[in-house]
C-alpha positions as CSV (number, residue, x, y, z in Angstrom):
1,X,116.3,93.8,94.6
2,X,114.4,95.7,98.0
3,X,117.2,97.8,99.9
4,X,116.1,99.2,102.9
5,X,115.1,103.1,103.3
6,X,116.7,105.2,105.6
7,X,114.2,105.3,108.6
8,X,114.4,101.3,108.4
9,X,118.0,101.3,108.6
10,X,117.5,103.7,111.6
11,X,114.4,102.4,113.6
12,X,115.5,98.4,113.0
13,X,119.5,99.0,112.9
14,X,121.9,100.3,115.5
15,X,119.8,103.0,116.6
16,X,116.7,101.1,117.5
17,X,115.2,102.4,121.2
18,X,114.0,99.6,122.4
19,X,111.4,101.3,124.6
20,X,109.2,102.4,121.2
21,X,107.5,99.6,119.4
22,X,107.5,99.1,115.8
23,X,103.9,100.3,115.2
24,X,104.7,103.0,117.7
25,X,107.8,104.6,115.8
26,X,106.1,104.4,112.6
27,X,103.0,106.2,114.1
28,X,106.0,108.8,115.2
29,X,107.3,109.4,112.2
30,X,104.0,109.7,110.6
31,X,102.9,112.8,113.0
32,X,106.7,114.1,112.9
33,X,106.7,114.1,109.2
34,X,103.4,115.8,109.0
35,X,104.5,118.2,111.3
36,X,107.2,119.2,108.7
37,X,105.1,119.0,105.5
38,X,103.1,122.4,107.4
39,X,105.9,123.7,108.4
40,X,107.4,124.0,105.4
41,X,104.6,124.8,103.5
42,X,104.0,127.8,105.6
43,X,107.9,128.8,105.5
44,X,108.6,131.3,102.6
45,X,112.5,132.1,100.9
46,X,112.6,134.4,99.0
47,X,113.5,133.5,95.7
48,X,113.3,134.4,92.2
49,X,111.0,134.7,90.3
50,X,108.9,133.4,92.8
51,X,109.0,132.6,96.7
52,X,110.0,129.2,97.2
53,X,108.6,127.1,100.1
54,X,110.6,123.7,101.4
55,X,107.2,121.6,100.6
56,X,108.2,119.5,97.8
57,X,111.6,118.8,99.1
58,X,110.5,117.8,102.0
59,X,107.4,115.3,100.3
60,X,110.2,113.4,98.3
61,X,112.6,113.0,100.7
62,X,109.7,111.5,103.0
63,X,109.2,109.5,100.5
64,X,112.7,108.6,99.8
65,X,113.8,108.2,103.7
66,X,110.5,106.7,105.0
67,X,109.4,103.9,101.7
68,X,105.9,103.8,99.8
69,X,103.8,102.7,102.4
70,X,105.1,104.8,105.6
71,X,105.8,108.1,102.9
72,X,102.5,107.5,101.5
73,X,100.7,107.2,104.8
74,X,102.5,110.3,106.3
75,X,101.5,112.4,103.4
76,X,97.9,111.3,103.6
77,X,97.9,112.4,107.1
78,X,99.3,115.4,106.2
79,X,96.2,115.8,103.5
80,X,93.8,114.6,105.8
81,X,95.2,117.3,108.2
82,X,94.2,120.0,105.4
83,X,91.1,119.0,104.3
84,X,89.6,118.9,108.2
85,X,90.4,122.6,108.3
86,X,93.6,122.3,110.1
87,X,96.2,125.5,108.1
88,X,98.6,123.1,106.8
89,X,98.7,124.0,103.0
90,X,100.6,126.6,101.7
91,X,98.2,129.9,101.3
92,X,95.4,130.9,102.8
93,X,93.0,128.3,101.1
94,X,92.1,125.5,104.0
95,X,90.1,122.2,103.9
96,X,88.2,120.5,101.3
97,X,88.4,123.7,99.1
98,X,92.8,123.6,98.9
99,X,92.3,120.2,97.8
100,X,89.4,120.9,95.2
101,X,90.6,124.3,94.3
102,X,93.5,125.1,91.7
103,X,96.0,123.9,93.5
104,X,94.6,120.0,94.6
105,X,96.6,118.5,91.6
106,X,99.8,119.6,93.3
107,X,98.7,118.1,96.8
108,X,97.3,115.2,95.0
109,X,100.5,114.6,93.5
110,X,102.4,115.2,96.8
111,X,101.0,111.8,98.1
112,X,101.5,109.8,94.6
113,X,104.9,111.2,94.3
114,X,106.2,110.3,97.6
115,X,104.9,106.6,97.2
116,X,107.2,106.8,93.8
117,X,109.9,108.4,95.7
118,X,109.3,105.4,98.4
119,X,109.5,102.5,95.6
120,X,112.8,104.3,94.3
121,X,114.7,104.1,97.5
122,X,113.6,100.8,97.6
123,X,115.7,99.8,94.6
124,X,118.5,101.7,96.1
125,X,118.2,105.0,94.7
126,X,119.3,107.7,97.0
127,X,122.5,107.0,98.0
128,X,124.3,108.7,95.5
129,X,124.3,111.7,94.2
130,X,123.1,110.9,90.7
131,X,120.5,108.6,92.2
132,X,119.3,110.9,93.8
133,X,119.1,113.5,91.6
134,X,117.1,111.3,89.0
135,X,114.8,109.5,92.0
136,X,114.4,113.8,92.5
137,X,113.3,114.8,88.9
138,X,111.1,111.9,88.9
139,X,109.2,113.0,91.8
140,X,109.1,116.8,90.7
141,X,107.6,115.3,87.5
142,X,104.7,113.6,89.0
143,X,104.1,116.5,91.0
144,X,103.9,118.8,87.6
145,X,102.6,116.3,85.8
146,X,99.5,116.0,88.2
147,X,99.3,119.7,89.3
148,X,99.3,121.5,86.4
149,X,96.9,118.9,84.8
150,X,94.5,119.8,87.5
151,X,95.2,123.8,87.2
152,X,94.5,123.9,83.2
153,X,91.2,123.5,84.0
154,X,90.9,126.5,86.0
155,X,93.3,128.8,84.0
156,X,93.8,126.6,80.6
157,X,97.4,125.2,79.6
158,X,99.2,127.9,78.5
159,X,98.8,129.8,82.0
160,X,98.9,126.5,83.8
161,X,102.2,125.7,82.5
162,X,104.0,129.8,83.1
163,X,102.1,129.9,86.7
164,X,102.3,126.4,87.8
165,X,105.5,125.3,86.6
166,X,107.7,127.3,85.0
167,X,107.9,130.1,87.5
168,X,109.0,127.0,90.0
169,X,111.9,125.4,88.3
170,X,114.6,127.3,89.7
171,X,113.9,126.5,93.2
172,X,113.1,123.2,92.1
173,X,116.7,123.1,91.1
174,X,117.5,124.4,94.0
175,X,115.9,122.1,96.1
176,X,117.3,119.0,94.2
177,X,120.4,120.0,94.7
178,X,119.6,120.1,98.4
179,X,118.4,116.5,98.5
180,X,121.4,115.6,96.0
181,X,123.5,116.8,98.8
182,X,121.4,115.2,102.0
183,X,120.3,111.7,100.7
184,X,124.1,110.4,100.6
185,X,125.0,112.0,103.6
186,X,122.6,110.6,104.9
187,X,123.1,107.0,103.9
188,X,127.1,107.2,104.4
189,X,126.2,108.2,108.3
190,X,124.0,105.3,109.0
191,X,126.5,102.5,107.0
192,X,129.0,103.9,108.6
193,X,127.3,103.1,112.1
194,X,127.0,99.3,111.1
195,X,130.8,98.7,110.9
């Protein structure tokens, strides 16, 4: 069964401005949701053992508020935003070399992850709390799985695995728990708006 994600809830329910077309909001949300990916990719908490940047949380839950096709299209903007120069990645690496260099998998997965996260919300994950934690370590998967694939063969497995993942997981945690908290929230404001 298709459920609606959040931004279609929003855009097409109570909320809806009549003034902005369809096409229009969606071409909104696409540039707004970009605009976050670099934001938070260029924000920095300090964490340990490793600074932690809001980037992946914010990937999967554009994928998990915005559906496949509008969470995939916002995160290719975003990468298409990289790779013409624009400093939108994380680092100091810009253009086609971020997305070629030892960190590509991880962008790469970005996209495919939030078209996952986009298909899960569409079969009503994300509105709970355990749904949203699983639809969460799904996404972080792909992103692993797909990043540190790439980075082995720059630094091998074993330093692939300590560098690109492992120093990660407690902000990952971290961030899950965020979205764990959001997502629900979330969907219990806009339901409770239909009544």
């Amino acid at each position: 069964m298709r459920h609606h994600v959040l931004t279609d809830a929003i855009l097409f329910g109570p909320f809806a401005a009549k003034a902005m077309s369809a096409p229009m909001a969606k071409a909104f949300l696409i540039v707004v949701g970009s605009l976050l990916l670099a934001v938070s990719a260029q924000i920095k908490i300090p964490f340990y053992p490793v600074p932690v940047t809001g980037q992946t949380l914010v990937v999967l839950l554009i994928g998990m508020t915005y559906g496949p096709r509008l969470g995939g299209a916002t995160v290719a903007a975003y990468l298409l935003q990289g790779a013409m120069g624009l400093p939108v990645f994380a680092g100091t690496t810009v253009g086609m070399a971020a997305l070629l260099g030892p960190t590509g998998g991880y962008l790469a997965g970005f996209l495919v992850a939030a078209v996952i996260m986009g298909f899960l919300a569409e079969r009503g994950m994300g509105r709970s709390v355990i749904s949203t934690v699983i639809a969460m370590v799904i996404g972080n998967a792909v992103i692993y799985a797909m990043g540190v694939s790439w980075l082995t063969t720059f630094i091998g497995m074993e330093k692939a695995l300590m560098f690109g993942m492992a120093k990660f997981l407690y902000g990952d945690a971290l961030k899950l728990v965020i979205a764990a908290c959001l997502m629900p929230v979330a969907w219990s404001f806009v339901k409770s708006t239909q009544k």
